[in-house]
N, CA and C atoms as a LAMMPS dump frame, in Angstrom:
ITEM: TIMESTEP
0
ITEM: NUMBER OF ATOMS
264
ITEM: BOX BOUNDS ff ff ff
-5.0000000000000000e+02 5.0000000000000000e+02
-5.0000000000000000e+02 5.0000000000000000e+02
-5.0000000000000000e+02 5.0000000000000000e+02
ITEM: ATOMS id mol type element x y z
1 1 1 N 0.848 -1.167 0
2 1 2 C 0 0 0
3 1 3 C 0.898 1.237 0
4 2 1 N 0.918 2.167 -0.838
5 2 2 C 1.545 3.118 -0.66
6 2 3 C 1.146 4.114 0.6
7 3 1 N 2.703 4.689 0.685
8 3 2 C 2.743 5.583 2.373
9 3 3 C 1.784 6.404 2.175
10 4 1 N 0.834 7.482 0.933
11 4 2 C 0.116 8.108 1.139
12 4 3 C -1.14 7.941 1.199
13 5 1 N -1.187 6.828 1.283
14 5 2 C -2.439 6.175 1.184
15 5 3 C -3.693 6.985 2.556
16 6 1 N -5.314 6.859 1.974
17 6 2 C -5.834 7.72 2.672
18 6 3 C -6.625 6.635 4.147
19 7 1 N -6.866 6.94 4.802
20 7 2 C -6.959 6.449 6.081
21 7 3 C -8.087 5.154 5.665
22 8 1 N -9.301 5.763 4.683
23 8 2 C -10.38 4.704 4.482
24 8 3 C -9.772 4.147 3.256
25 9 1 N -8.639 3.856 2.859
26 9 2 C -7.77 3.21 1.975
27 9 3 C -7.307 2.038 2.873
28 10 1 N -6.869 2.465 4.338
29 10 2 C -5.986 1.446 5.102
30 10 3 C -6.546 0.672 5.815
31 11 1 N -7.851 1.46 6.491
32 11 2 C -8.288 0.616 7.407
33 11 3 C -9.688 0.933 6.908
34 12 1 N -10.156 -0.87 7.22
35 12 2 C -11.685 -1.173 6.99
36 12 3 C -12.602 -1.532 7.934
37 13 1 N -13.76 -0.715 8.06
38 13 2 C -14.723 -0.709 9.333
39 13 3 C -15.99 -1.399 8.48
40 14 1 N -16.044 -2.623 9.799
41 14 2 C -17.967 -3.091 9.555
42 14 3 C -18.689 -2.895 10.517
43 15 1 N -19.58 -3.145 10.351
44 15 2 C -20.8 -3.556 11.341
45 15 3 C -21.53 -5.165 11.051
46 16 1 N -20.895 -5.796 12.38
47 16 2 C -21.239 -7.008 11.951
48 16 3 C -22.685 -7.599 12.622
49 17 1 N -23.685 -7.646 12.452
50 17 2 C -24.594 -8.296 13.484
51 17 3 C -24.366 -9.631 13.652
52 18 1 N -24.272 -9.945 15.357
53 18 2 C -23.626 -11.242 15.351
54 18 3 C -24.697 -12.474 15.532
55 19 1 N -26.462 -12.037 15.374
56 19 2 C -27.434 -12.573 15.572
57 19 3 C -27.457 -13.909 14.172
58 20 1 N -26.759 -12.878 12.934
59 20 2 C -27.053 -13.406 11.29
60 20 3 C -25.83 -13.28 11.419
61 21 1 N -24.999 -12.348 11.284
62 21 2 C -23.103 -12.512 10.736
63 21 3 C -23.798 -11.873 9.394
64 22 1 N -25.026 -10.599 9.307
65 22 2 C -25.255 -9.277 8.006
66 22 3 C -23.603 -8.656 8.176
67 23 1 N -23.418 -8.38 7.078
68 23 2 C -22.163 -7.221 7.364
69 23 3 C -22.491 -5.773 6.599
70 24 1 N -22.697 -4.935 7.38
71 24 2 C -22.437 -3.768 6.98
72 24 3 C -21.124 -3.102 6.684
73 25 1 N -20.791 -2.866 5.787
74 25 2 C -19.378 -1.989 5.319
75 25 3 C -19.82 -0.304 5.878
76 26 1 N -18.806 0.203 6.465
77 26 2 C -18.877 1.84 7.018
78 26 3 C -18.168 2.604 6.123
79 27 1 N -18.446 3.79 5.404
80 27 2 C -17.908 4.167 4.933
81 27 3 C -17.219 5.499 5.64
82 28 1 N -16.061 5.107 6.189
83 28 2 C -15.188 6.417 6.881
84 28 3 C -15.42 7.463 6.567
85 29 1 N -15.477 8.564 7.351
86 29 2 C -15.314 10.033 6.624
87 29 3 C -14.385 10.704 7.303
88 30 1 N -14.434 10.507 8.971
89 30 2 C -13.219 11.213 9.639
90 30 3 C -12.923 10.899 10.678
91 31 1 N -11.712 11.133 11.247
92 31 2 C -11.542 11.32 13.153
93 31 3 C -10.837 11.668 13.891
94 32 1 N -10.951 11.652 15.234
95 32 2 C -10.611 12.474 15.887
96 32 3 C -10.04 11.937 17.211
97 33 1 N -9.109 12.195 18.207
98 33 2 C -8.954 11.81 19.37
99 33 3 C -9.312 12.587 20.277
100 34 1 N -9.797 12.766 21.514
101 34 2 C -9.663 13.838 22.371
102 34 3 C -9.759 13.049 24.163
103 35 1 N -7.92 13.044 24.272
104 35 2 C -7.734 12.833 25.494
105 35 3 C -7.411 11.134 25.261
106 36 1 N -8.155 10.297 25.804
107 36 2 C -8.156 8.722 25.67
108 36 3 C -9.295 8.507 25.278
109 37 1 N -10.599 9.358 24.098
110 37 2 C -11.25 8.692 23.308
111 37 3 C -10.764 8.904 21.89
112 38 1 N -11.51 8.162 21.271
113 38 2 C -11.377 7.942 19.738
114 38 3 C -12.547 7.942 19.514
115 39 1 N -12.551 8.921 18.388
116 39 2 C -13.993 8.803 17.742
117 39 3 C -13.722 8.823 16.294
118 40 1 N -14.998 7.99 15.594
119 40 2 C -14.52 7.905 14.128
120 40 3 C -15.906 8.339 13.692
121 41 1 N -16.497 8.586 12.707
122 41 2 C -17.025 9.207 11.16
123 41 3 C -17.371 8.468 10.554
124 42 1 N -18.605 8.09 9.987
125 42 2 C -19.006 7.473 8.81
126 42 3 C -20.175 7.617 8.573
127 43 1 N -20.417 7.388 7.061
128 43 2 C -21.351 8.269 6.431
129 43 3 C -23.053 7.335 7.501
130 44 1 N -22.648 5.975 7.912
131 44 2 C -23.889 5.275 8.456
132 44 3 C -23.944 5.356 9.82
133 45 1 N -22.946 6.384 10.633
134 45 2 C -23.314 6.213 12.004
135 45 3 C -22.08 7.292 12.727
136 46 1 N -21.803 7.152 14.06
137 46 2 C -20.875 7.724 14.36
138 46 3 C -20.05 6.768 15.746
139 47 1 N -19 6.314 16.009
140 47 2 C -18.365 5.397 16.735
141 47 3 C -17.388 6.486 17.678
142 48 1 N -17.527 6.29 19.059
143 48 2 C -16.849 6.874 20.332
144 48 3 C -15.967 5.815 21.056
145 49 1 N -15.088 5.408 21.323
146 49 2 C -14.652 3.991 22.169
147 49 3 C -13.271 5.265 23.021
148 50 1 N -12.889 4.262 24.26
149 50 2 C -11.647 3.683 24.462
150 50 3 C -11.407 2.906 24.784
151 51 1 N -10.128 2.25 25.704
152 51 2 C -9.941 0.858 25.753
153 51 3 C -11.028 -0.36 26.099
154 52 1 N -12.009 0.248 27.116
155 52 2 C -13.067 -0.721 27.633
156 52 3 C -14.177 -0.963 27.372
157 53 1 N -14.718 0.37 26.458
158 53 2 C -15.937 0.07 25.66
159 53 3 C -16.359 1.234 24.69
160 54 1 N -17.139 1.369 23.655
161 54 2 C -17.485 1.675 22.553
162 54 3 C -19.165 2.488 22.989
163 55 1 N -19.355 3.502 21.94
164 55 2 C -20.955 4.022 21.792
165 55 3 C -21.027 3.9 20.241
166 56 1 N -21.906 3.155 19.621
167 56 2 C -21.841 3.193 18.118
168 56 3 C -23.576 4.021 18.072
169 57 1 N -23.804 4.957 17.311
170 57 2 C -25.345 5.515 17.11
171 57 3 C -25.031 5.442 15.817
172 58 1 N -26.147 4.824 15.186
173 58 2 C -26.495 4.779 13.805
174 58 3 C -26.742 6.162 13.302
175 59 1 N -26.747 6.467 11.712
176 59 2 C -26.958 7.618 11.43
177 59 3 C -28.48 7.908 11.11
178 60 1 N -29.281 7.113 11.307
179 60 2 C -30.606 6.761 10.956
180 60 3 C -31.306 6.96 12.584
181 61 1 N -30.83 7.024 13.395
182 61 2 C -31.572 6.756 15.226
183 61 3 C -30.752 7.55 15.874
184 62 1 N -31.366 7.514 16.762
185 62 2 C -30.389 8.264 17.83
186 62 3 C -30.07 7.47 18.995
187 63 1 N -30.382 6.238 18.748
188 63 2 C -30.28 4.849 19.789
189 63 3 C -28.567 4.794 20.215
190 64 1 N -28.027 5.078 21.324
191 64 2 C -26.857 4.205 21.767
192 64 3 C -26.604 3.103 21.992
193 65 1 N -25.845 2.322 20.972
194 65 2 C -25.679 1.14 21.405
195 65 3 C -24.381 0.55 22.085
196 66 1 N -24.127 0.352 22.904
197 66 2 C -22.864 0.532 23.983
198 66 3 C -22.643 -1.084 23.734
199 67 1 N -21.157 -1.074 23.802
200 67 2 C -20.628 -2.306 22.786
201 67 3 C -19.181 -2.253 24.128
202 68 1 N -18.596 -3.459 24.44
203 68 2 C -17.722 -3.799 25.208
204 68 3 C -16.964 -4.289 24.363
205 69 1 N -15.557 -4.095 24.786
206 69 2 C -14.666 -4.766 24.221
207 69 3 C -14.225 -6.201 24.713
208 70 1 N -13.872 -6.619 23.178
209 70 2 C -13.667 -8.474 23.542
210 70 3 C -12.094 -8.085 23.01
211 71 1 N -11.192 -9.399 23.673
212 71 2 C -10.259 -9.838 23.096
213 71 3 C -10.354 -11 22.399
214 72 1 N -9.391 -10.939 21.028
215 72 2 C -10.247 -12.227 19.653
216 72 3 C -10.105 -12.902 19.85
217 73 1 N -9.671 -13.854 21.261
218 73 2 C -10.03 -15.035 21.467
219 73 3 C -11.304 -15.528 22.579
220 74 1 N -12.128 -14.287 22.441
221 74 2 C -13.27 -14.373 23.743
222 74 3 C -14.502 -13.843 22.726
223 75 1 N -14.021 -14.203 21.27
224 75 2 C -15.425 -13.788 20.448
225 75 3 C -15.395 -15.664 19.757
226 76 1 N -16.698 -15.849 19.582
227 76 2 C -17.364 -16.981 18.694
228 76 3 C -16.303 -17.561 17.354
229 77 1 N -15.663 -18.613 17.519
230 77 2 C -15.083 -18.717 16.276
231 77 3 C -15.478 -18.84 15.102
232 78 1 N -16.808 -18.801 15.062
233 78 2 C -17.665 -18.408 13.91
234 78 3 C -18.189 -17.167 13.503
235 79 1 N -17.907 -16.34 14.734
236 79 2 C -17.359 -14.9 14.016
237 79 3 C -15.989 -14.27 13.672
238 80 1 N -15.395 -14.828 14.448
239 80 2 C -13.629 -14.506 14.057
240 80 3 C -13.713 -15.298 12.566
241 81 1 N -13.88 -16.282 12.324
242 81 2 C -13.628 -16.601 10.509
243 81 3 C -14.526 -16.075 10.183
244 82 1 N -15.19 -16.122 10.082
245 82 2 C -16.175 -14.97 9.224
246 82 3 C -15.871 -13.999 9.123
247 83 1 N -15.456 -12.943 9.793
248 83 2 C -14.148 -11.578 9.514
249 83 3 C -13.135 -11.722 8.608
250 84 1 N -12.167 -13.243 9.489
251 84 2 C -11.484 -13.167 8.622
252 84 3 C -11.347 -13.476 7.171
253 85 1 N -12.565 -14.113 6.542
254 85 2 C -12.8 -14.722 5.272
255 85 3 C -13.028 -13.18 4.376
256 86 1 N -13.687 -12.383 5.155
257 86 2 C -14.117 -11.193 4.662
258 86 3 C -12.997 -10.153 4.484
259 87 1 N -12.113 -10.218 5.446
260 87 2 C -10.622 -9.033 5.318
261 87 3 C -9.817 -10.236 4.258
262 88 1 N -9.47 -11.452 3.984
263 88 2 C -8.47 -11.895 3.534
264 88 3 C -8.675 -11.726 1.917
């Protein structure tokens, strides 16, 4: 990948529902840090996290959906391949 490559060039955001394993693709637009959050941009929602947990609001609701963080060996191995079939 070249070094100038643009951020939604490098890195790829879904939304996976883990009820079906639907994948939504996000389409980045921007982000930002402030302090120890991260917040990211996309045209279907808007994502807040730091290390321990996440606020994802759709761009359609104003619903918070508060999302915890897993480490990838404490998620379903039928969702870890399924990611990975999808990034490889």
């Amino acid at each position: 990948m070249p070094l100038d490559a643009t951020k939604s060039n490098v890195y790829k955001w879904m939304l996976i529902d883990k009820n079906n394993l639907k994948i939504t693709p996000l389409e980045f637009l921007s982000m930002t840090s402030i302090d120890l959050t991260e917040e990211r941009f996309f045209r279907q929602g808007y994502l807040s996290f730091d290390s321990d947990q996440a606020i994802y609001i759709r761009e359609s609701s104003s619903i918070q959906n508060i999302l915890r963080r897993k480490e990838i060996n404490g998620l379903p191995e039928s969702i870890v391949g399924f990611i990975q079939k999808k990034l490889l």
